[in-house]
N, CA and C of each residue as an Amber inpcrd file, in Angstrom:
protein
   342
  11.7940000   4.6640000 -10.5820000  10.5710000   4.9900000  -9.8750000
  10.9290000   5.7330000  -8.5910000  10.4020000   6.5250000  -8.3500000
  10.2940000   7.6270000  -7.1540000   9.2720000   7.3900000  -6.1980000
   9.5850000   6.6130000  -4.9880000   8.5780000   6.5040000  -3.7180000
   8.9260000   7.5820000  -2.5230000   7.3660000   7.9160000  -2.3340000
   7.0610000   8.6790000  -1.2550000   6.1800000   8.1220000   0.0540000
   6.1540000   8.7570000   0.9120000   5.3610000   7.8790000   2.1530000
   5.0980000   9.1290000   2.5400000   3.4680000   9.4760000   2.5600000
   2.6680000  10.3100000   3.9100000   3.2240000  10.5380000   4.8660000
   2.9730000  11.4860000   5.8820000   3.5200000  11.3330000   6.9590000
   2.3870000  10.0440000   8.0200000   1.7910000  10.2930000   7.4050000
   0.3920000   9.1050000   8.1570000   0.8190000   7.7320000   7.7090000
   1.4230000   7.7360000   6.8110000   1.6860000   5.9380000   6.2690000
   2.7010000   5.9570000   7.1610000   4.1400000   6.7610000   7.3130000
   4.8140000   6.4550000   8.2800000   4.9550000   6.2380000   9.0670000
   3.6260000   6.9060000  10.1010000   3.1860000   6.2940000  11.1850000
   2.6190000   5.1420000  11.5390000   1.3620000   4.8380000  10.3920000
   0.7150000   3.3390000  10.0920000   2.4160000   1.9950000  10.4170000
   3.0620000   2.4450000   9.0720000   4.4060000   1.7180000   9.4270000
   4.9190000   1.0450000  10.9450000   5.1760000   2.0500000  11.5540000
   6.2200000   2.6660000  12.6500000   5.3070000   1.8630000  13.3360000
   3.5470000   1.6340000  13.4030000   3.0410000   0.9260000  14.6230000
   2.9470000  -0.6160000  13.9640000   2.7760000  -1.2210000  12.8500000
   2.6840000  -2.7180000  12.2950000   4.5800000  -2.7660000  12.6040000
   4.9430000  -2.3540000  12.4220000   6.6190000  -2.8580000  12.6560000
   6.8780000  -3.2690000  14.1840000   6.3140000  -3.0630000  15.3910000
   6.5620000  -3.6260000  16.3860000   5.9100000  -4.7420000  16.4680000
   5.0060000  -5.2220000  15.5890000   4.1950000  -6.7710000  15.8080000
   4.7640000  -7.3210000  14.5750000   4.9250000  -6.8520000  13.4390000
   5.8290000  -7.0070000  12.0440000   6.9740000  -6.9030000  11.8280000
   7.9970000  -7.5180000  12.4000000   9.6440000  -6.9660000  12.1990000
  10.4520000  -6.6560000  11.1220000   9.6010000  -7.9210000  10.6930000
   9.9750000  -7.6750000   8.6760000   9.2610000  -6.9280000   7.5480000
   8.2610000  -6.3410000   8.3170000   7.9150000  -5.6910000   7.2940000
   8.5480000  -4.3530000   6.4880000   9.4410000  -3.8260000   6.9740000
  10.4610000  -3.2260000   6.3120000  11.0820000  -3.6190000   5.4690000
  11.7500000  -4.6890000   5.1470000  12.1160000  -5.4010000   3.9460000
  10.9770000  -5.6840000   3.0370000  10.1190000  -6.5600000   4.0510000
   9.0120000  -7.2800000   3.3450000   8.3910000  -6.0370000   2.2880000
   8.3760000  -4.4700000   2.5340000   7.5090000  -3.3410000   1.8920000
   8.9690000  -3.4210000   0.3740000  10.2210000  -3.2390000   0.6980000
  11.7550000  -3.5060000  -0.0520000  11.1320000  -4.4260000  -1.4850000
  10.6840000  -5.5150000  -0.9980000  10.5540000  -6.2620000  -1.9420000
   8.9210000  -5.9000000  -2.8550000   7.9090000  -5.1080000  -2.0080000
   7.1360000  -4.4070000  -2.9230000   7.3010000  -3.8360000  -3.9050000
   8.5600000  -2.6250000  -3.1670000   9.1840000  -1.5760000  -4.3390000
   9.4970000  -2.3210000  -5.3900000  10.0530000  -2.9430000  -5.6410000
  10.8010000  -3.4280000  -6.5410000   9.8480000  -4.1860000  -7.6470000
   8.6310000  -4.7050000  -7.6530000   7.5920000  -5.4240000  -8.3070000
   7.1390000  -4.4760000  -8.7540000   6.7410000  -2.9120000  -7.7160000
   5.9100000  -1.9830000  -8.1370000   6.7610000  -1.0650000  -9.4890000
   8.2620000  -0.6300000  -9.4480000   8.9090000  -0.5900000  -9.8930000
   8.9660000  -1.0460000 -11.2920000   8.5810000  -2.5270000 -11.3950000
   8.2650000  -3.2130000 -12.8050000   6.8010000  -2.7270000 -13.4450000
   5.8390000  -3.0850000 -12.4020000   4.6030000  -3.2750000 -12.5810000
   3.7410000  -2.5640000 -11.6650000   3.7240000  -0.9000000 -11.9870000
   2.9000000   0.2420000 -10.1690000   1.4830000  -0.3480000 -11.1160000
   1.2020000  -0.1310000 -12.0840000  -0.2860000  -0.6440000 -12.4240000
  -1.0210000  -1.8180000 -11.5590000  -2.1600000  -1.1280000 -11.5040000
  -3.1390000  -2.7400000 -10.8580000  -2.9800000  -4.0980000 -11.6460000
  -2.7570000  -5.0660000 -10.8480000  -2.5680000  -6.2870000 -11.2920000
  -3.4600000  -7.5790000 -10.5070000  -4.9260000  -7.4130000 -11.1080000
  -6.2960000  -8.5200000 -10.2130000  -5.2390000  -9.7250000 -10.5850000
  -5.4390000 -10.7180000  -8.8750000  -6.3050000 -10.3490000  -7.9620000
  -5.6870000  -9.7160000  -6.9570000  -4.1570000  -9.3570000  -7.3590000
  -2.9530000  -8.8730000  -6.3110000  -3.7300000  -7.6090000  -5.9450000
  -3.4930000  -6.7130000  -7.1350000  -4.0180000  -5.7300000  -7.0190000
  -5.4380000  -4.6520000  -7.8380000  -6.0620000  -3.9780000  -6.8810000
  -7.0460000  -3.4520000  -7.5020000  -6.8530000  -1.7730000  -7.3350000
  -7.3640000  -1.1510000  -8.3580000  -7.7800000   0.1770000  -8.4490000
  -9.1890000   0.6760000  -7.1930000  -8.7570000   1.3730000  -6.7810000
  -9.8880000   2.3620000  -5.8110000 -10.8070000   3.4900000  -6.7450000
 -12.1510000   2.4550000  -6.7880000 -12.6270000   4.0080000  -7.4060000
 -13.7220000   4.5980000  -7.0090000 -14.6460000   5.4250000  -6.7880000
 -15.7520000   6.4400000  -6.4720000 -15.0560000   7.2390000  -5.5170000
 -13.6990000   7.9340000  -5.8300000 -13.3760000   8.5050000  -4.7600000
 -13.4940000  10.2720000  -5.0590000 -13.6010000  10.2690000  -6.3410000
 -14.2880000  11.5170000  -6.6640000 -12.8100000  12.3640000  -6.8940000
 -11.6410000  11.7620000  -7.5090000 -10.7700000  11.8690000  -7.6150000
  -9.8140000  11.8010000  -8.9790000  -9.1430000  12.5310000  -9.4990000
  -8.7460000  11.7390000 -10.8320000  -7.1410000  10.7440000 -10.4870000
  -6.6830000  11.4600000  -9.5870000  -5.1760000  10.5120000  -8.8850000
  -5.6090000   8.9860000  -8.9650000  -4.8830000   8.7590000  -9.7910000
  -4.5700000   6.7120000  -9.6830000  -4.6600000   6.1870000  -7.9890000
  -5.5860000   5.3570000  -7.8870000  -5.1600000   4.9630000  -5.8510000
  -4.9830000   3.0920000  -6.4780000  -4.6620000   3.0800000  -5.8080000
  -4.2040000   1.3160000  -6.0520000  -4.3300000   0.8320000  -4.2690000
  -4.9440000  -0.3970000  -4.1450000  -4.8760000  -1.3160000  -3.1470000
  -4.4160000  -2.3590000  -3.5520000  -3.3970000  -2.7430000  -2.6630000
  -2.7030000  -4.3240000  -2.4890000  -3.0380000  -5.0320000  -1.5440000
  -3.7060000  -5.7820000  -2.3620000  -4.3740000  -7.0470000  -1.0210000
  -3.6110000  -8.0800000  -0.7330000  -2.3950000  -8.5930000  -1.6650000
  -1.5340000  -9.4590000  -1.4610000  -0.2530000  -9.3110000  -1.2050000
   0.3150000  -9.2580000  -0.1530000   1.5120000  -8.4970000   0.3150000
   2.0800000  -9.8900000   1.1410000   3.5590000 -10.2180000   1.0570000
   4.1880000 -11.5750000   1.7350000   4.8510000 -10.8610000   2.7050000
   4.2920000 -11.3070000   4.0700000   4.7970000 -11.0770000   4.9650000
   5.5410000 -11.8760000   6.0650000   6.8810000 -11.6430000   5.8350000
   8.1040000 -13.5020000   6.4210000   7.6470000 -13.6210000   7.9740000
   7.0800000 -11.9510000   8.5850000   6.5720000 -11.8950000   9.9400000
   5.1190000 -13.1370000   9.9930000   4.5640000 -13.2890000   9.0810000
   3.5250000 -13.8440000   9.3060000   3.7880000 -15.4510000   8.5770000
   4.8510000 -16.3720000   9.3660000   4.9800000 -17.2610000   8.7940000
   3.8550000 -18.4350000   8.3320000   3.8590000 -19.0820000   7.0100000
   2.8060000 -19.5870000   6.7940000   1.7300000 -19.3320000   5.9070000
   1.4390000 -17.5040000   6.4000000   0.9060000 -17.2690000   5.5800000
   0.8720000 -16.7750000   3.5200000   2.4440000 -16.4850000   3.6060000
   2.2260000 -16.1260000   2.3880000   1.9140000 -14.8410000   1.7230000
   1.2910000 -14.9880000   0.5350000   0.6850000 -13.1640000   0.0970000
  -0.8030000 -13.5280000   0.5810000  -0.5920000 -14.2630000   1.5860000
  -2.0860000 -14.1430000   2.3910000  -2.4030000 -13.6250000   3.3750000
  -1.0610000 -12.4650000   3.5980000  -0.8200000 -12.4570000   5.1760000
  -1.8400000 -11.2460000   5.8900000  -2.8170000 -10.4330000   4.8270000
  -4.0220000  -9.7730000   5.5570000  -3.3470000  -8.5030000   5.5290000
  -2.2300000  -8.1480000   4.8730000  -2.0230000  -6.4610000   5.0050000
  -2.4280000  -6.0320000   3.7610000  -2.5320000  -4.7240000   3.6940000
  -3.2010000  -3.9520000   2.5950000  -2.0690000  -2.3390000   2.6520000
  -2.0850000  -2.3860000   1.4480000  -1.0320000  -0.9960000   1.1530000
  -2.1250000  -0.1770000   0.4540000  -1.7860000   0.7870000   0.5960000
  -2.8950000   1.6730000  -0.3340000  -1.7520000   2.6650000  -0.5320000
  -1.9960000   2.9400000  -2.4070000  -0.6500000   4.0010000  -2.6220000
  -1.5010000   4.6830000  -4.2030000  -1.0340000   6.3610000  -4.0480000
  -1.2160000   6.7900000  -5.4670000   0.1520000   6.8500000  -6.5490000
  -0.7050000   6.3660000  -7.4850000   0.5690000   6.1410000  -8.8020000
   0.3790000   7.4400000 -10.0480000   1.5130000   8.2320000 -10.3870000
   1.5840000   9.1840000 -11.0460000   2.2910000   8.4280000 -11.8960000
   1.7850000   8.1760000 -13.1470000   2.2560000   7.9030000 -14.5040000
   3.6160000   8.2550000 -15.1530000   3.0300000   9.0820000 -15.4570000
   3.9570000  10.2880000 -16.3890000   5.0770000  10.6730000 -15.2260000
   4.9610000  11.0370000 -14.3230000   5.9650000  11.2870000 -12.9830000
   6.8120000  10.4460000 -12.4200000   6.4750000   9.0930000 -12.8050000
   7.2570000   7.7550000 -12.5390000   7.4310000   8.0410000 -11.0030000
   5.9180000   8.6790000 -10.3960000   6.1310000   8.3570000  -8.7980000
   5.2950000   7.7570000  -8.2440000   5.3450000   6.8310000  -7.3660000
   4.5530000   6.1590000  -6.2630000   4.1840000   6.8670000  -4.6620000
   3.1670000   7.0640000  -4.2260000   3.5910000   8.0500000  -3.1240000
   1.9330000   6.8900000  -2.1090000   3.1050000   6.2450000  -1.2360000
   2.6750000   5.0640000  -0.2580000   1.2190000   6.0590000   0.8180000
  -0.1700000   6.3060000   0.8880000  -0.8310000   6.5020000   1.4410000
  -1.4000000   5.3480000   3.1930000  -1.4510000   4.6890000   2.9590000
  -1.7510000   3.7430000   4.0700000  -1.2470000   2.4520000   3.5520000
  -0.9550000   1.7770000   4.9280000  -0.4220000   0.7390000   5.3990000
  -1.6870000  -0.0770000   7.0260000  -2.3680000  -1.2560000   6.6570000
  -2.9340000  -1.5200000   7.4790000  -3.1320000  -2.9130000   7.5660000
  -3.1140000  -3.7660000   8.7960000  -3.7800000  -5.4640000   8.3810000
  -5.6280000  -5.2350000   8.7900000  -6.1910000  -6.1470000   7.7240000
  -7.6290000  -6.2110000   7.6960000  -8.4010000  -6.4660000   8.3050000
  -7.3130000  -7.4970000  10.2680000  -8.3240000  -7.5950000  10.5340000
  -8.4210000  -6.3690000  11.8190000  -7.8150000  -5.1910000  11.8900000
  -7.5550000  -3.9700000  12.4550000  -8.9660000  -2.6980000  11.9250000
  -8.7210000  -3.2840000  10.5230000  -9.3770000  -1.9690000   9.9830000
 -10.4280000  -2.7840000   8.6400000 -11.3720000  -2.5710000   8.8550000
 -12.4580000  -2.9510000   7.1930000 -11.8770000  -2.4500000   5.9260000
 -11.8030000  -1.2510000   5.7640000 -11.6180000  -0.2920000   4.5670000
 -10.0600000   0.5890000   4.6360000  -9.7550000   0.8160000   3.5730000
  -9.1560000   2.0720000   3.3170000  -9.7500000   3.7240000   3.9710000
  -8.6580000   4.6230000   4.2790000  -9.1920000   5.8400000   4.4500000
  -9.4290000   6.4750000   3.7530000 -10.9860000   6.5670000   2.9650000
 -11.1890000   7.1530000   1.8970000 -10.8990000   9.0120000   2.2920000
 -11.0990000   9.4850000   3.8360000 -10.9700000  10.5420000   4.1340000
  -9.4040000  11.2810000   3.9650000  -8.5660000  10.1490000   3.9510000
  -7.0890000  10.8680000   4.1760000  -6.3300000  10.1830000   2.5780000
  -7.3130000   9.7110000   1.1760000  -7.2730000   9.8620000   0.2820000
  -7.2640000  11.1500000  -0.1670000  -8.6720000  11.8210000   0.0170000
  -9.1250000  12.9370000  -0.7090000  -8.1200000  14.1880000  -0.2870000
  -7.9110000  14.0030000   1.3730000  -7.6140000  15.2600000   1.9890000
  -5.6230000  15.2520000   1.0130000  -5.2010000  14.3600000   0.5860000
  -4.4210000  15.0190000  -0.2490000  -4.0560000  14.2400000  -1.2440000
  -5.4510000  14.1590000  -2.1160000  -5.0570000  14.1170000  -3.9620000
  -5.9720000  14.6390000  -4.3830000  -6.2700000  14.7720000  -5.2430000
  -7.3360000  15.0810000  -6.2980000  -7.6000000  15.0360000  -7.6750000
């Protein structure tokens, strides 16, 4: 599998990593599940859809974060990534905790997939 990161997810990153220390690994051990299994998997994960788009978007609502001891894959971050099939690539769109942000950026979806 072939992962990519936005330049906007990198940034998303770069600012949860000074309150998240582990989440750099903690994303390590994503790859590697996604790797087995990039398909949506309820209630971990769900498909994004009315985005007026044919690109696969996937949200992960259950992400273990060791920064957030206690919590578990409860720990409130959300990945949002498009999955190319046939391309065997993953390409990481946003990175956010829920209680920062309500939604996904459906705007910086569109502005590059389609």
């Amino acid at each position: 599998m072939i992962f990519e990161e936005l330049s906007e997810f990198k940034g998303d990153l770069k600012k949860l990593l000074k309150k998240y220390r582990t989440l750099k690994d903690d994303l390590d051990v994503v790859k590697k599940v996604l790797e087995t299994v990039p398909a949506e998997r309820p209630p971990f994960s769900f498909r994004i859809d009315n985005l007026g788009i044919e690109t696969c978007v996937i949200k992960v609502k259950k992400i273990a974060c060791r920064s957030l001891k206690g919590r578990g894959v409860n720990s409130g971050l959300r990945l949002i990534y498009a999955h190319f099939e046939l391309e065997n690539r993953i390409v990481f769109i946003e990175l956010y905790h829920k209680n920062n942000k309500e939604n996904e950026d459906r705007e910086r979806i569109k502005k590059h997939f389609k």
